[in-house]
C-alpha positions, 0 to 999 in steps of 0.5 A: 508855264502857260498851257495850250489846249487844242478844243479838238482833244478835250471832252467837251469837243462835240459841243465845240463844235456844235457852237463854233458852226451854229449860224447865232446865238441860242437866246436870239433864235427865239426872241430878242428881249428888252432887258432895261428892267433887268439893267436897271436892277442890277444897278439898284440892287448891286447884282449882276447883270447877268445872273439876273438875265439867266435867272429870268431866261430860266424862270420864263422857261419854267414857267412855260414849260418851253424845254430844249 
């Protein structure tokens, strides 16, 4: 039995909106980044590409004390 969930009724409704209107993404507001170490890694080591592109998107905001 397949279940539709109209986004409008769920909890998390306001953030759907704020996404769905947002003119882009989050990540390029601030900086475009040149993830080919990152690429590279995920290759060498086996771990994913994206968790690696979060961790370091985190650490440099830690780092920077730059917070939303």
């Amino acid at each position: 039995m397949k279940r539709e969930i109209n986004p409008s009724e769920t909890s998390r409704a306001q953030a759907f909106n704020y996404w769905m209107k947002s003119p882009m993404p989050m990540v390029t507001i601030t900086k475009t980044f040149d993830v080919t170490k990152i690429y590279k890694l995920s290759k060498q080591k086996g771990y994913k590409f994206n968790m690696l592109l979060c961790w370091h998107i985190g650490n440099y905001r830690h780092r920077n004390r730059l917070y939303c």
